[in-house]
MARVEXMI-794916 format. One record per residue: x, y, z of N, C-alpha, C in turn. Coordinates in steps of 0.1 Angstrom, whole numbers, plus 5000, padded with zeros to 4 digits. Last residue first. Layout:
BEGIN
XYZXYZXYZ;...
This chain:
BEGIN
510749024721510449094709509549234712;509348804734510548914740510849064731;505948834742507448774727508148884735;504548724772504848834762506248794754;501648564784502948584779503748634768;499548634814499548664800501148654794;496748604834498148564834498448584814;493948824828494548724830495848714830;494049174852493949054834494048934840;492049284879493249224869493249134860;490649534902490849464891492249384883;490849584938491649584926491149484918;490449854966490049744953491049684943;490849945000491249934984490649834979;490450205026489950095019490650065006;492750295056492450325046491550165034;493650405087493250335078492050345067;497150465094495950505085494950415089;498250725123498550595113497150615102;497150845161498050805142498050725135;494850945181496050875174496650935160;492751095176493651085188494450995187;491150885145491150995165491550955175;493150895122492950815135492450925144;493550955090492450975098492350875110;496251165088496251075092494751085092;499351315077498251305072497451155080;502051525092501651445078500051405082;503451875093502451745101502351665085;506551915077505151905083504551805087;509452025102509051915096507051915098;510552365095509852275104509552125097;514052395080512652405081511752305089;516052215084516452395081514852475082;516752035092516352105102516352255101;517051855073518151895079517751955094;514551765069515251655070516651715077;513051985056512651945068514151855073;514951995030515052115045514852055057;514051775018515451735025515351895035;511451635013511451745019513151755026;510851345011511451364998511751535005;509951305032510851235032511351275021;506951375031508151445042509151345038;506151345007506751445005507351515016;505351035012506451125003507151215001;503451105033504751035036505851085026;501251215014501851275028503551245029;500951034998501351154995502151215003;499750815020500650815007501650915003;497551025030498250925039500250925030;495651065003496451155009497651095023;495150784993496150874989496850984997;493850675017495050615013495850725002;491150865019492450815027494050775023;490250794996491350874995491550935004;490850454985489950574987490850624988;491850324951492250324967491150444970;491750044930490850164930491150174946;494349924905493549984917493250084919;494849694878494249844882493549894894;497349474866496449534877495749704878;498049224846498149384844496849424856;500549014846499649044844499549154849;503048774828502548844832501248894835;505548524832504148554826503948664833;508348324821507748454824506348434821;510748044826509848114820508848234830;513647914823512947974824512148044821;515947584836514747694828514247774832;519147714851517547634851516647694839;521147764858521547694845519447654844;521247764888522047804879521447704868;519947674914519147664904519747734890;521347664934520647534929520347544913;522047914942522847864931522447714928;519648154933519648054942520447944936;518648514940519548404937519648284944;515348594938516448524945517448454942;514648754912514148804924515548734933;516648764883516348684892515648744903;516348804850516148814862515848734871;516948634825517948664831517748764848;514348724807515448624808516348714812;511748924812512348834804513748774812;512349244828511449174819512149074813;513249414842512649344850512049214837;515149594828515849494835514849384839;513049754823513549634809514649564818;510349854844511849864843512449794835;507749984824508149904836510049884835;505650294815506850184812507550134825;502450354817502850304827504350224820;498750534812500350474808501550464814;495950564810496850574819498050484811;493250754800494350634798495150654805;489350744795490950774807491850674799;486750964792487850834788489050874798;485651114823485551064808486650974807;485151174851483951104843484651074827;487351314857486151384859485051314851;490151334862489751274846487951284846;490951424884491851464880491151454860;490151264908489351394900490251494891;491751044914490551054900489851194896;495151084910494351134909493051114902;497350794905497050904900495550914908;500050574911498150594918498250754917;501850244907501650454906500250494901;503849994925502450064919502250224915;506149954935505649894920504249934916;508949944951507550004948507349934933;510949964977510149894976508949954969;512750194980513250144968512250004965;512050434999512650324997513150194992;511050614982512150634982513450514991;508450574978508950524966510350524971;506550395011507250554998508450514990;504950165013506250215015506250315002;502549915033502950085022504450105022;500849645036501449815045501749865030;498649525027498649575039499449605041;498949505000497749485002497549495018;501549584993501149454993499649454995;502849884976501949824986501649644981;504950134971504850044971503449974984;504350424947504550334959504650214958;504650724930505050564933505150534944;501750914921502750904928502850764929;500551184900500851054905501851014915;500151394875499851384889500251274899;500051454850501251394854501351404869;497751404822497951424833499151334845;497551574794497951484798498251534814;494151634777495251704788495551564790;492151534761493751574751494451674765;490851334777490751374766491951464760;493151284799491851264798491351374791;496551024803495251154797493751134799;498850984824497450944822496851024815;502250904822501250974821499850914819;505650864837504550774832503650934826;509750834838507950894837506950864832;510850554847510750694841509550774841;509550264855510350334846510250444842;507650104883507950224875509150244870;509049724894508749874894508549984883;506749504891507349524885507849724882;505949284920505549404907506749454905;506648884921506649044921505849174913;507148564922506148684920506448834922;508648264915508348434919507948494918;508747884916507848054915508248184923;510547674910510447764916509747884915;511047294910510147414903510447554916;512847014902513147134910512247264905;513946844878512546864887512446934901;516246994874516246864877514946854886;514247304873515847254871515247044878;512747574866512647464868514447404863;511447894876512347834871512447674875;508948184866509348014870510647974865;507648454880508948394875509048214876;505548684868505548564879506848534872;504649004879505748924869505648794879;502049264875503049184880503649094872;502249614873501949524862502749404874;499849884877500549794883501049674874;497850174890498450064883499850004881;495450304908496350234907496750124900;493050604910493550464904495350454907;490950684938492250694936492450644926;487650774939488550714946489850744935;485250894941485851014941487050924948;482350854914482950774924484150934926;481050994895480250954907481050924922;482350944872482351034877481751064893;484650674863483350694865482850834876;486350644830486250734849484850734851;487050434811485950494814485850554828;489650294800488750274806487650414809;492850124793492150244788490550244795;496650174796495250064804494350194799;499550064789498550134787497550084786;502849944796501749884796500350024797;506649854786505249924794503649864788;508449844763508749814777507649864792;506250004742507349964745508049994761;502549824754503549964743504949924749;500149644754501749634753502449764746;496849744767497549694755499349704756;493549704778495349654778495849674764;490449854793491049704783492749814783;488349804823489849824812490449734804;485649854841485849704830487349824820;486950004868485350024860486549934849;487749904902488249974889486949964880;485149834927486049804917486249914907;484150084946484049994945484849994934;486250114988485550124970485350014964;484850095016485550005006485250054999;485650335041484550245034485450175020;487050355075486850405060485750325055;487350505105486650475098487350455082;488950445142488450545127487950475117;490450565174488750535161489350555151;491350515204491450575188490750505185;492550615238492050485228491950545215;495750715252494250745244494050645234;496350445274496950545266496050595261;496550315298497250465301497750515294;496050005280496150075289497150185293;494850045248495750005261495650085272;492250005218492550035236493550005239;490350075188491550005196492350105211;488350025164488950085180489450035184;487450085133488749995140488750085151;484949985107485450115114485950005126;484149955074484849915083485350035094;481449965049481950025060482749985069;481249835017481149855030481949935041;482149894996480649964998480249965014;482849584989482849724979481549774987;483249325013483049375004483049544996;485249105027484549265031484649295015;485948815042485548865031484749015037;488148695066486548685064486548825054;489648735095489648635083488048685080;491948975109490448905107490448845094;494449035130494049015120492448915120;497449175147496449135148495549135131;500949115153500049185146498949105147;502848965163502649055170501549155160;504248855132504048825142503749005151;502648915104503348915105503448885124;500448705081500248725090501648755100;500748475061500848625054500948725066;501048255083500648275069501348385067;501548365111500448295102499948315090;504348435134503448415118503048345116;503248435168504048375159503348375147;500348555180501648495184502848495175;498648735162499448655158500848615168;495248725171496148775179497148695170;491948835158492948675165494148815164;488548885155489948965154490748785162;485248875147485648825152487748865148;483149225143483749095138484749055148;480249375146482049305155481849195149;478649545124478349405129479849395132;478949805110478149815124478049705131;480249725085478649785086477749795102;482149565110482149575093480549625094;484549615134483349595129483349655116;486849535161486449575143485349525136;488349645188486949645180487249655167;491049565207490449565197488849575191;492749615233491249575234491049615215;496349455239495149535234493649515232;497949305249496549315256495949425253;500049285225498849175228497749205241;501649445212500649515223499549405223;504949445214503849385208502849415216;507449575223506649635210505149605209;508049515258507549445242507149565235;509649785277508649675277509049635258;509650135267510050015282509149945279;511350395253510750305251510650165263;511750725266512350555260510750455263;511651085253511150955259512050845256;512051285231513351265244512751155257;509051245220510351275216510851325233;507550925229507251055226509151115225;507050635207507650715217507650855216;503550465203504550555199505550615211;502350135193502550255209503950365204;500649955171501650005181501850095187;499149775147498949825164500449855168;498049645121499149665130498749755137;495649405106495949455118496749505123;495249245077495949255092495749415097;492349075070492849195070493949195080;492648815044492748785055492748975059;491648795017490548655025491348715042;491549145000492248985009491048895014;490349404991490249254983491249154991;490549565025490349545010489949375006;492049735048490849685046490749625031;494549805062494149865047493149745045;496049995085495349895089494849905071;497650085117498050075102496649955095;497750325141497050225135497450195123;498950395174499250415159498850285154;498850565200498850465194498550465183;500950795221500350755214499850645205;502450925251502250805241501150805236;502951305250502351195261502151065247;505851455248504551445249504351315255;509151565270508651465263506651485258;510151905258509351805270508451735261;511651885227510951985238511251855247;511451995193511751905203511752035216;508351925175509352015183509751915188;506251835154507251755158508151915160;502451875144503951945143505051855151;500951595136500951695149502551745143;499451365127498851495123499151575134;502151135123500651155133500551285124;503050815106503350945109502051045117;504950545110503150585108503650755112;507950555097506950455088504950525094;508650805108508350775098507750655093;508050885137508751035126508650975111;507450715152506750805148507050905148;509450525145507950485141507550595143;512250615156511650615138509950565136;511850535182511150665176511050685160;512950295179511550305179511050445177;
């Protein structure tokens, strides 16, 4: 449990070791385009502390309100749905523009706040297929000061003696990408991985999205270019081996995603990356930095996202 707070939620506080500090609570939380938001909640150990009792912080006092109006939160006993157990979550549509702000209580620890607001959607991109990749072209809107993210997914069907099987994935980053804006090419970016409620740094090998800088393209044309891994594409990948299904048809489709994250979520993102890609920190040859958080008096994120996408689309192997 102390890997929770040295790495998956990371706080905005130097890390000595010493006399234990005092527990803290740690928010993970990404508001956006879902029908459901989850909710993670947890209790940090402080360094040369233990851990006593459940992980699961079910008598937590939760507030989540959308523009100032508490919404209604549930508790996941046992998974529900998309809904991981011991995590909390709200059903019900939040739109671009609105405001979500998250308090959360236990007892004999400091309670925490924080705020983000929802961006609004990617601005209308058009697609096109370049080799083993995908170049999305569109118009930066200058006004706005969110994040883009792009993304290609892969659905997988395989059928066998009336036996159907669907997979879904994104489709990780290949090699180096770029975005231009007007004749600078811009190589600012970073791979992650995101479902639509948690995150993972590229370095754990869960990633499929790469989220450049918007003040990086300042209102004008934008392209972003993106080659996907050629293992991932076409016949003969499998997500799950499943020896039912040897010898099964199969077919591919694709589609092409562009998200718009605030920039909470980048710098959060960023953060993580570059204490984990920081091998001094990691030996102990240099201090490990604070990482990046907006929770008061706590840790973790929370952060808003959008996302535009094509239709389902099938591509000549060719």
């Amino acid at each position: 449990m102390v890997s929770l707070g040295f790495a998956l939620e990371a706080c905005q506080t130097d890390f000595f070791l010493g006399e234990p500090t005092s527990e803290e609570l740690c928010l993970i939380c990404f508001p956006g385009q879902r029908d459901t938001t989850i909710i993670q909640l947890y209790k940090t150990v402080p360094i040369g502390g233990w851990y006593d009792g459940s992980p699961y912080l079910k008598s937590a006092n939760i507030v989540f309100t959308v523009d100032g109006e508490r919404q209604v939160v549930e508790y996941a006993e046992e998974p529900v749905g998309s809904v991981p157990k011991g995590c909390w979550f709200f059903v019900g549509a939040i739109t671009s523009g609105q405001q979500v702000e998250v308090k959360a209580s236990v007892e004999n620890v400091p309670a925490i706040c924080a705020k983000t607001t929802i961006p609004f959607p990617s601005p209308a991109f058009e697609y096109k297929w370049i080799s083993s990749g995908i170049e999305v072209s569109f118009v930066d809107d200058v006004s706005s000061n969110d994040y883009y993210g792009l993304a290609v997914v892969c659905e997988q069907t395989l059928e066998k003696d009336g036996k159907k099987r669907i997979t879904v994935h994104n489709m990780p980053p290949y090699s180096e990408g770029y975005g231009t804006h007007e004749i600078a090419v811009v190589r600012d970016y970073y791979d992650t991985g995101f479902t639509g409620w948690s995150l993972w740094p590229k370095w754990t090998g869960y990633y499929g999205v790469r989220v450049w800088k918007d003040s990086a393209f300042n209102g004008a044309q934008v392209k972003l270019a993106m080659a996907v891994n050629p293992a991932n594409f076409g016949s003969g990948y499998d997500a799950e081996y499943d020896p039912e299904m040897e010898g099964a048809a199969e077919s591919f489709r694709y589609k092409v995603c562009l998200y718009s994250f605030s920039e909470e979520f980048f710098k959060y993102m960023s953060a993580l990356d570059y204490q984990f890609l920081n091998d001094y920190a990691t030996y102990g040859i240099v201090p490990m930095m604070p990482s990046y958080t907006n929770i008061t008096a706590g840790c973790g994120i929370l952060a808003g996202w959008t996302m535009s996408e094509s239709e389902w689309m099938e591509i000549d192997d060719n």
